[in-house]
C-alpha positions in Angstrom: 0.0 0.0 0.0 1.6 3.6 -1.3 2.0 6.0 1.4 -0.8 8.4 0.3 -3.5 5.5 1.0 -2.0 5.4 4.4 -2.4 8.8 4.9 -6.0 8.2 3.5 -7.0 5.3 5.9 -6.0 7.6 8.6 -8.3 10.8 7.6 -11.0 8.2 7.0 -10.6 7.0 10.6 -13.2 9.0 13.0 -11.9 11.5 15.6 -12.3 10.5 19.2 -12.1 12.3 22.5 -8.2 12.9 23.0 -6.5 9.9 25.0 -4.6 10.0 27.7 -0.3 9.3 27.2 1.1 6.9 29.8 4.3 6.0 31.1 4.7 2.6 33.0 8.0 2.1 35.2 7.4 -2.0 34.5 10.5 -3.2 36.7 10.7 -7.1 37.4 8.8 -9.6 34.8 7.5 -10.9 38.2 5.3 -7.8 38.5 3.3 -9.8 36.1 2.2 -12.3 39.4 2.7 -10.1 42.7 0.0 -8.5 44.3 1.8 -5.1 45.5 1.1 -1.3 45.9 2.5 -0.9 42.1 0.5 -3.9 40.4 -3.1 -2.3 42.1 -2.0 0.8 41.1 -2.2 -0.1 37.6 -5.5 -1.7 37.9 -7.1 1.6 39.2 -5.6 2.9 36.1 -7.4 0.5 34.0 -10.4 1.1 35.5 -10.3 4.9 35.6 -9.2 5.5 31.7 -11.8 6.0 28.7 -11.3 2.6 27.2 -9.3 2.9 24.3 -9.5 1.8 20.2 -6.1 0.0 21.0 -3.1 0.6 23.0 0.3 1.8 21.0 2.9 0.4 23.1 6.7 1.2 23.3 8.4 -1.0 25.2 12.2 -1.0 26.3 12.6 -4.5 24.9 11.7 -4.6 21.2 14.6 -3.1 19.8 15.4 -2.8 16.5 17.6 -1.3 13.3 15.1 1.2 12.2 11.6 1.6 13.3 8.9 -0.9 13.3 5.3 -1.5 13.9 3.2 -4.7 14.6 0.6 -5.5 11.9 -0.3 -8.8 13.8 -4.0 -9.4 13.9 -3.0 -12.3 17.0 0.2 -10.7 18.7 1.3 -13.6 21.2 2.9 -13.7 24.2 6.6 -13.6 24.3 8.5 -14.8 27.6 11.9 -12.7 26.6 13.6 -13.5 29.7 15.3 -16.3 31.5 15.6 -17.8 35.3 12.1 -16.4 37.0 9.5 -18.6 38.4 7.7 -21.2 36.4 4.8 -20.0 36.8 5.8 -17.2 34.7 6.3 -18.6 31.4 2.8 -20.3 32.1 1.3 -16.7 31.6 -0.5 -15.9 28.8 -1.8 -12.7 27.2 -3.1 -12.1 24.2 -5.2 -9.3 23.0 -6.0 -9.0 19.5 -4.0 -6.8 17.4 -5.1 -3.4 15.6 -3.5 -3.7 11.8 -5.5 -0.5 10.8 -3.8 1.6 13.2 -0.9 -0.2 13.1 -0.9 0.8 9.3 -1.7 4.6 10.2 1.5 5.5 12.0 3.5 4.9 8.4 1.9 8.1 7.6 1.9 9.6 11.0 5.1 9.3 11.1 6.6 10.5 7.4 8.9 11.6 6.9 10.4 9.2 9.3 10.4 5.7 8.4 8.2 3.2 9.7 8.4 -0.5 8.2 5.5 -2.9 9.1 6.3 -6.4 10.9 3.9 -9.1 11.0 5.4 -11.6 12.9 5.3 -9.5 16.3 4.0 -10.8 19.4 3.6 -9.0 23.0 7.0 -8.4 24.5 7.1 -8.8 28.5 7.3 -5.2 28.3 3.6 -5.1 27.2 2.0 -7.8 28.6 3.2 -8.0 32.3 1.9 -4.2 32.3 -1.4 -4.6 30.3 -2.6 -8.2 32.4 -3.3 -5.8 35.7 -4.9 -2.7 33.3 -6.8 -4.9 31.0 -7.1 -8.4 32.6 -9.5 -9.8 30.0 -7.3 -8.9 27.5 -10.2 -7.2 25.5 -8.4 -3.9 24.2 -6.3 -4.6 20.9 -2.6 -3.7 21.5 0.4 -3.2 18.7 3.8 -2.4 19.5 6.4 0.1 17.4 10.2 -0.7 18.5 13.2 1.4 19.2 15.6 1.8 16.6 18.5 1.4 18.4 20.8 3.1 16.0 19.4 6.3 16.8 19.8 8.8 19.5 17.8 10.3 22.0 16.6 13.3 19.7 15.2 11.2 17.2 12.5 9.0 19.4 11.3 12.2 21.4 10.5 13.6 17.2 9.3 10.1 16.4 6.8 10.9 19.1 5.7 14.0 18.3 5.0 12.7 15.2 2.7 10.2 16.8 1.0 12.6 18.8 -2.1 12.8 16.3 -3.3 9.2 17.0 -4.7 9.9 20.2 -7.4 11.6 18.5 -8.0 8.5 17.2 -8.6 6.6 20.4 -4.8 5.6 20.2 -3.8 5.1 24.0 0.0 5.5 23.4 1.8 3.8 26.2 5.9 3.7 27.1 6.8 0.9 28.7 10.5 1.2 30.7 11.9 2.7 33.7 13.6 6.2 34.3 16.2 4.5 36.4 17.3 1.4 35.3 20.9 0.3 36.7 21.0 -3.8 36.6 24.5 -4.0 38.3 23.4 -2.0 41.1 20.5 -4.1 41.7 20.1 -5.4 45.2 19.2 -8.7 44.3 17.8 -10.2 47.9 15.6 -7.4 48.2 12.8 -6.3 46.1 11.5 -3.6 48.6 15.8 -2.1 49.8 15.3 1.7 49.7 16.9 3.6 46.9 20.6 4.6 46.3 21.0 8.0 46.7 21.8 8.7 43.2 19.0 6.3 42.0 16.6 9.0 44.1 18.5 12.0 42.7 18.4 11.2 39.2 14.4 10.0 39.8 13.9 13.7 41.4 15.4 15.2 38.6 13.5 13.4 35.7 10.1 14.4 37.8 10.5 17.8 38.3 10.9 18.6 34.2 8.2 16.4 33.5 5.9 18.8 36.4 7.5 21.4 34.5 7.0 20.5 30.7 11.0 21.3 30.6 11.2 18.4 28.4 14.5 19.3 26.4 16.9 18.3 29.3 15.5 14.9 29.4 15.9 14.8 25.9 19.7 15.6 26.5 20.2 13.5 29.2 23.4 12.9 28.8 24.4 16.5 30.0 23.6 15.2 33.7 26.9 13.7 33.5 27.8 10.6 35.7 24.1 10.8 37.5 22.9 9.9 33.8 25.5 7.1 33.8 24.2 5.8 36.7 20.9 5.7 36.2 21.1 5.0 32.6 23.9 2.8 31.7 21.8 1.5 28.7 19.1 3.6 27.4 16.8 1.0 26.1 14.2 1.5 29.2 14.8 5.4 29.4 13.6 5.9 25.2 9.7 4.9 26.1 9.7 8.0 28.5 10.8 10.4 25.8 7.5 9.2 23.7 5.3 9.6 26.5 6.7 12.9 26.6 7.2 13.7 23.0 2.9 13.1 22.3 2.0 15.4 25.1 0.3 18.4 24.4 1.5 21.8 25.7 -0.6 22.5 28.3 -1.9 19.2 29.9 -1.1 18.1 33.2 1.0 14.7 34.8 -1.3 12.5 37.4 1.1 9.9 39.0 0.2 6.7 39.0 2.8 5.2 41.4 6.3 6.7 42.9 8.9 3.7 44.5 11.4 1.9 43.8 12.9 -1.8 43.0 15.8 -3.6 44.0 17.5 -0.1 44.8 18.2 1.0 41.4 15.0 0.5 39.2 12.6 3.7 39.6 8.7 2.4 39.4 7.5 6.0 38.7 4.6 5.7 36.3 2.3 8.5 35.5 -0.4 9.6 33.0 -0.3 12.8 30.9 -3.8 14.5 29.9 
């Protein structure tokens, strides 16, 4: 299909009341099974959006060389991870897929570009989040990766781009964690107060979201050795920037949940509308 009947299948799509933009601090796969203050937090979430057309996710871990987006009509679930409970990989997920809004963010996103993928499933990423928002799995989800070749600047433009398909019921959901420092992890306890810099750097991100100062998180990398602290990788800091990036000037953060994991993975999850 040529780019200009993209652009037509989008116009011929009916505007909705705007949707919210969420970002989800997902932490351990084994949020996916615990009962804690962050897993209800996301069910009052589910309960207390507009239900969506589908749910856009960016996750932290379906990374790619450029861009993609799932055309899957039956996205499956994909347990990308290794040594957790059992019971874990016994979980499964699966919402249908949305391949007609998929398709729209091609045009959405031009002149950047967006390649389709059929073969994509949900990502734990996804799923662990969407099974406490969405428990019957009854609200189509697609995913779009992070191209990984690309820096910071060019997923917060990515989002703008996006920003149009909330006003087609689009929920448009980042799925990683502001703080995300694996070798710093305390291991034996999932509850161990956060390192000091892990807090700093936590404080830091918050206040320019409050703000709308979104530039500096953009340019992280001028925080210096905070940044490399908190983000030694920057897979699971990139969803935040498209949270951010599809805001509109103007509309105001709720928080969803503030804490911490391990020490050195920030739970901070919030909604923008």
């Amino acid at each position: 299909m040529e780019l200009r009947a993209f652009g037509n299948l989008a116009d011929s799509m009916p505007l909705t009341p705007r949707m919210p933009v969420v970002f989800i601090g997902h932490g351990s796969p084994m949020n996916a099974l615990w009962d804690n203050d962050f897993t209800r937090s996301l069910a009052r979430l589910g309960r207390s959006l507009p239900r969506p057309n589908a749910v856009l996710v960016v996750s932290a871990h379906w990374l790619t060389r450029g861009t993609r987006v799932s055309v899957n009509a039956s996205p499956r679930t994909i347990h990308d991870f290794g040594g957790f409970d059992d019971r874990l990989f016994q979980v499964r997920y699966e919402p249908q897929g949305h391949p007609e809004l998929a398709r729209a963010t091609l045009s959405e996103a031009a002149p950047i570009a967006v390649r389709e993928d059929a073969e994509m499933g949900l990502d734990h990423g996804a799923w662990t989040v969407l099974r406490h928002m969405w428990p019957e799995a009854d609200v189509p989800v697609f995913q779009l990766s992070l191209d990984a070749e690309q820096p910071a600047a060019h997923h917060f433009a990515l989002g703008e781009r996006l920003r149009s398909l909330r006003e087609r019921g689009v929920l448009i959901l980042g799925s990683g964690n502001i703080v995300h420092n694996l070798g710093g992890l305390d291991w034996q306890n999932v509850d161990a107060a956060p390192f000091d810099w892990s807090a700093e750097f936590d404080g830091i991100v918050k206040s320019h979201i409050d703000t709308q100062d979104f530039r500096p998180l953009v340019e992280y990398t001028r925080f210096g050795s905070l940044a490399r602290m908190a983000i030694p990788t920057n897979d699971h800091y990139l969803p935040l920037l498209y949270t951010l990036a599809a805001a509109e000037k103007g509309e105001s953060p709720t928080y969803i949940h503030e804490g911490f994991q391990h020490g050195s993975i920030s739970m901070r999850s919030f909604s923008i509308s």
